[in-house]
C-alpha positions in Angstrom: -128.8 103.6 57.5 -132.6 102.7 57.3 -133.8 102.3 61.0 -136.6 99.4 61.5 -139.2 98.8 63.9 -140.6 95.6 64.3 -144.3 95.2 65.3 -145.1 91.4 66.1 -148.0 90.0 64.4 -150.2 89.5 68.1 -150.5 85.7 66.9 -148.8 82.8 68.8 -147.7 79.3 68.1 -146.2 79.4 64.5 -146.5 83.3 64.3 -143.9 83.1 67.2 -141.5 81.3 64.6 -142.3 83.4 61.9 -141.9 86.7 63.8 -138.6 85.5 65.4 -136.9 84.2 62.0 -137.7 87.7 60.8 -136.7 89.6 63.0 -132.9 87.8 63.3 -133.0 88.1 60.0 -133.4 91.8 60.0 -131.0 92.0 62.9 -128.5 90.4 60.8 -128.7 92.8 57.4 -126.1 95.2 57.8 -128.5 98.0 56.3 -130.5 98.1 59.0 -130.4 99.3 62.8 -133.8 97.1 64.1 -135.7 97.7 67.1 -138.4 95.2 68.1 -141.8 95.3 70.4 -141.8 91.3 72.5 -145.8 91.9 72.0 -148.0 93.9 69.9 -147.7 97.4 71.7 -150.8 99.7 73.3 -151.1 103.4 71.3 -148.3 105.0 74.2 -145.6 102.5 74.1 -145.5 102.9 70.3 -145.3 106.7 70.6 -142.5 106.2 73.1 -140.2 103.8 71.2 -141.2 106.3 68.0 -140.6 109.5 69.8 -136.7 107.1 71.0 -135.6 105.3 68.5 -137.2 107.3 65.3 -137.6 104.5 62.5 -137.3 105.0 58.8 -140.1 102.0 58.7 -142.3 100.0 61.0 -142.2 96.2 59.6 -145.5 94.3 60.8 -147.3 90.9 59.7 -150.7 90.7 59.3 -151.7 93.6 60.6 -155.1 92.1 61.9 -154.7 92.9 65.9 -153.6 96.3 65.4 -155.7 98.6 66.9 -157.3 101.5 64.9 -155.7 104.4 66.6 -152.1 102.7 66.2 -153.0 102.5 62.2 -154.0 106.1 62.4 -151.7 107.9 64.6 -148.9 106.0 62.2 -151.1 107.5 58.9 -151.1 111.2 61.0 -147.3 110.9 61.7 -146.2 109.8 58.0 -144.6 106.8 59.5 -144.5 104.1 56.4 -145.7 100.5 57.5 -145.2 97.5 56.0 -147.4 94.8 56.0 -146.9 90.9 55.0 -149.9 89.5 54.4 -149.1 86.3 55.0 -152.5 84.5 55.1 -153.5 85.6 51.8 -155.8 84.4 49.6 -157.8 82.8 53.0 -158.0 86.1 55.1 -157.9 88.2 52.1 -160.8 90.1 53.7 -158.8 91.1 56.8 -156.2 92.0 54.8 -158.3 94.7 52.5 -159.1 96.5 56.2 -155.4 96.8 57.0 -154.6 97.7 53.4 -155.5 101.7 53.3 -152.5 102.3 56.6 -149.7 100.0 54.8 -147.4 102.1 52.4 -146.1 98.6 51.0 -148.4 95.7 51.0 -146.8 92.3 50.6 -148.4 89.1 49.8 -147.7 85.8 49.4 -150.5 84.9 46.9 -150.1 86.1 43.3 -153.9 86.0 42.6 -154.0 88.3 45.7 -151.6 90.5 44.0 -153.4 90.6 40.8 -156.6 91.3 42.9 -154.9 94.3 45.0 -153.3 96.1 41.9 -157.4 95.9 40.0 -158.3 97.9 43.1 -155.7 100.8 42.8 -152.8 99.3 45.4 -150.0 99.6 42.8 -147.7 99.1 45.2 -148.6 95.9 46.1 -145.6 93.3 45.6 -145.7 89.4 45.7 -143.4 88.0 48.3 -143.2 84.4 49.3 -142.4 83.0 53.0 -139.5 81.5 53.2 -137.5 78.8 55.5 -134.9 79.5 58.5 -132.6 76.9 57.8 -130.6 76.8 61.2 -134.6 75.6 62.4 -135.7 73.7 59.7 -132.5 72.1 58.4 -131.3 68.2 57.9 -130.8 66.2 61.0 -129.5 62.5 61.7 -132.8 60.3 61.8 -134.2 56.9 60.4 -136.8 57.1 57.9 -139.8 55.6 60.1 -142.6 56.1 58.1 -143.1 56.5 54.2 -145.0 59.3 54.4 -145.7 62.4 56.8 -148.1 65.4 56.1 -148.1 68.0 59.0 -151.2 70.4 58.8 -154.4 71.0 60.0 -157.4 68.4 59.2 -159.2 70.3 56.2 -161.4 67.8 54.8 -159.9 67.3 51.5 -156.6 66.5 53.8 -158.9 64.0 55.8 -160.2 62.9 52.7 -156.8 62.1 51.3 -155.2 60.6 53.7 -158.3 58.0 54.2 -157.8 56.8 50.5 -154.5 56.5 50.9 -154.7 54.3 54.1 -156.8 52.0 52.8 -155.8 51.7 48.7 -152.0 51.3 50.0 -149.9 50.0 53.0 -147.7 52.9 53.2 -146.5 53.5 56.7 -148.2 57.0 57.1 -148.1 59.9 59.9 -150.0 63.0 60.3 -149.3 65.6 62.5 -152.5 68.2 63.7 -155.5 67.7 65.8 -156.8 65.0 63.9 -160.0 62.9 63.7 -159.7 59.0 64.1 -157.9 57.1 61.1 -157.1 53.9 60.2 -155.0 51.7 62.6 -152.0 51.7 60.7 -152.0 55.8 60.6 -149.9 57.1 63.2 -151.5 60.4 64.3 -149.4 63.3 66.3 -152.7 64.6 67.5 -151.3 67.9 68.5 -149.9 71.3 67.6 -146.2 70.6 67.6 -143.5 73.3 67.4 -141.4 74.2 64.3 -138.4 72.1 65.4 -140.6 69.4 66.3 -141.9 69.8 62.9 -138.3 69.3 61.9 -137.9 66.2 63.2 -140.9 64.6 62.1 -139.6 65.6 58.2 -136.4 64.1 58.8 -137.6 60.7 59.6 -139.9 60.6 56.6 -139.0 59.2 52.8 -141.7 61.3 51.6 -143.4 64.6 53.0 -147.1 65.7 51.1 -147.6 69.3 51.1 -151.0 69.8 50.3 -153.6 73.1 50.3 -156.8 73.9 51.9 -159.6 75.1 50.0 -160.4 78.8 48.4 -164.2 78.6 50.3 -163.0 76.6 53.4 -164.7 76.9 56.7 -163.2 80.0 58.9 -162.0 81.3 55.8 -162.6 85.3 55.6 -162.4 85.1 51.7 -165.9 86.4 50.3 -164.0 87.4 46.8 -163.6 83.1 46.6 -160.0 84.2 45.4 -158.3 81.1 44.3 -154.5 80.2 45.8 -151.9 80.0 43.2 -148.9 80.4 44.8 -146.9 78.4 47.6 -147.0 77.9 51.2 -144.4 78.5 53.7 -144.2 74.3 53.9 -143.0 74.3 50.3 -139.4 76.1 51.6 -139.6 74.3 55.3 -139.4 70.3 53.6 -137.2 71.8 51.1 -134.2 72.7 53.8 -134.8 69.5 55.6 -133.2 67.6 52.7 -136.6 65.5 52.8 -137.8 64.5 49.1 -141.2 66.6 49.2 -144.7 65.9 46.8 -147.0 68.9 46.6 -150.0 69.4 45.3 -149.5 71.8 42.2 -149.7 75.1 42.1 -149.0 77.5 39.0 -145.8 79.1 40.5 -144.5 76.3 42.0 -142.0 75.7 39.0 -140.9 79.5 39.8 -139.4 78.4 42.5 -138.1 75.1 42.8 -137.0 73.2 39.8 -138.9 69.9 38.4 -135.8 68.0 39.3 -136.4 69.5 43.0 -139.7 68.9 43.8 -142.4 67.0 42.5 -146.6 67.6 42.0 -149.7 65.8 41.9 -153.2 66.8 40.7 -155.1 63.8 42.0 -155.4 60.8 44.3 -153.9 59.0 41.2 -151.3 60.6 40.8 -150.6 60.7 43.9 -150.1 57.7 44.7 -148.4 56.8 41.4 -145.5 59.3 42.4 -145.5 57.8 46.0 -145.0 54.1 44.4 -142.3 55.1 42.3 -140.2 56.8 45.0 -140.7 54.3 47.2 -139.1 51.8 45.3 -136.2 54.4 44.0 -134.4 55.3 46.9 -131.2 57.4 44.8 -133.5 59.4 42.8 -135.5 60.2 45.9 -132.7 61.3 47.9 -131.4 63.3 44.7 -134.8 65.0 44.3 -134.3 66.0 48.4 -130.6 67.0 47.7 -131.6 69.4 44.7 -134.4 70.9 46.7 -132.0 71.3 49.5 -129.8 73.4 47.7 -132.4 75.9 46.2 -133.9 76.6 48.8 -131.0 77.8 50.6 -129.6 79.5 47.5 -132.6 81.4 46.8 -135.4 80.9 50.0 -134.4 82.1 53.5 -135.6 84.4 55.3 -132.2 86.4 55.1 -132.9 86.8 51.1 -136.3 87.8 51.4 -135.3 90.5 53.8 -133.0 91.5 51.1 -135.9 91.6 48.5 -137.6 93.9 51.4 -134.9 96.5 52.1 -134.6 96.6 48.0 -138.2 97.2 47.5 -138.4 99.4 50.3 -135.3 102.1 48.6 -138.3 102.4 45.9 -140.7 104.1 47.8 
């Protein structure tokens, strides 16, 4: 039986989610015997719960708070760590420091795949977040508003959601630390928590999942690499059983079928598709219903840790 170590990521609010939902769904593989650090450890308490519990791998995401004598002493000691690079394309840059010490890099970008592999990581593997459906999962609620988007306030999102308050009358929410909008915007101007999140799907006809930008402020991208490839979002509406319109990206139909979820390219179109399913309240709840059902066929985070333990009897 492979024995796993789990590093947590150092990161809080949703890193906290995503290193939990991970971690049960390690816990809950029957391949694996999974220890776990409750914080990023110092140099001695990883020696300790090495020297102790002696794991096959050490499972970490990110990668970007580990301290350099942790990546080393791992190198020194041939203990294999794998790494989810689960801000790629943005932090790419981070991710290239971290790269050298990880014996299986995994990303959730394809473009950041494609740029790995040109720079001699052959052993780089593309790897999409997914949901935890017992967090993110349908829940009795009346649709209060026609529209919700939950993200931070890039300025193409900003930018958006002005035009769309004042071309339409749709009963809109965002959720983030937002700037002022239009009256009939209702703004969550806060960091909520993923449950919370949950909520605020539910009671939504229609939830925009939209992208922030390749040369976007804070961004450590200086290769400008271009996103291709889903967000964690993409899975999270999906097993709410909300109807969900995303902006497109080229693997998006890899995913989730066109009778699942549907994509927009412009303000246009946008609100075109928003009209439609406005007015079509069956085909909107069968979109929702279709989405639903993939993404729990084929999304958790219980079959991407089955993807992992697979990839990981190829090293």
């Amino acid at each position: 039986m492979l024995k796993l170590l789990y590093v947590p990521s150092g990161y809080s609010r949703v890193y906290s989610y995503l290193d939990q939902s991970i971690y049960e769904a390690f816990c809950a593989n029957s391949q694996l015997e999974v220890q776990r650090f409750h914080r990023l450890p110092n140099l001695m308490e990883l020696q300790q719960m090495c020297q102790t519990f002696k794991p096959s791998f050490i499972f970490t995401l990110l990668g970007y708070k580990w301290t350099t004598p942790l990546w080393t002493w791992c190198k020194r000691k041939g203990l294999p760590v794998v790494t989810w690079f689960t801000e790629d394309p943005y932090m790419i840059d981070r991710s290239l420091e971290v790269l050298p010490y990880t014996v299986k890099p995994l990303t959730i970008d394809q473009n950041a795949l494609s740029f790995y592999k040109q720079q001699g990581h052959s052993n780089a593997y593309y790897l999409p977040l997914g949901t935890n459906e017992t967090v993110y999962r349908p829940l009795p609620s009346a649709k209060k508003v026609d529209v919700t988007l939950v993200g931070h306030p890039y300025p193409d999102r900003v930018e958006m959601i002005r035009s769309l308050a004042l071309s339409t009358s749709y009963r809109i929410r965002v959720v983030g630390p937002w700037p002022e909008l239009p009256d009939h915007v209702s703004v969550i101007n806060r960091w909520v928590p993923p449950d919370r999140v949950a909520s605020y799907y539910n009671s939504s006809k229609l939830v925009l999942n939209t992208y922030r930008r390749k040369d976007e402020k804070g961004n450590h991208n200086s290769q400008q690499i271009e996103n291709v490839s889903v967000n964690n979002r993409t899975f999270e509406i999906a097993s709410c059983n909300v109807m969900q319109i995303s902006e497109y990206k080229q693997d998006l139909y890899n995913h989730f079928s066109k009778d699942s979820i549907v994509s927009f390219q412009s303000l246009e179109e946008l609100i075109k598709q928003i009209d439609y399913y406005l007015l079509h309240d069956k085909k909107r709840e069968k979109k929702a219903q279709k989405a639903y059902e993939e993404a729990l066929t084929r999304h958790t985070f219980h079959q991407r840790i089955t993807t992992i333990i697979n990839n990981l009897a190829h090293i």
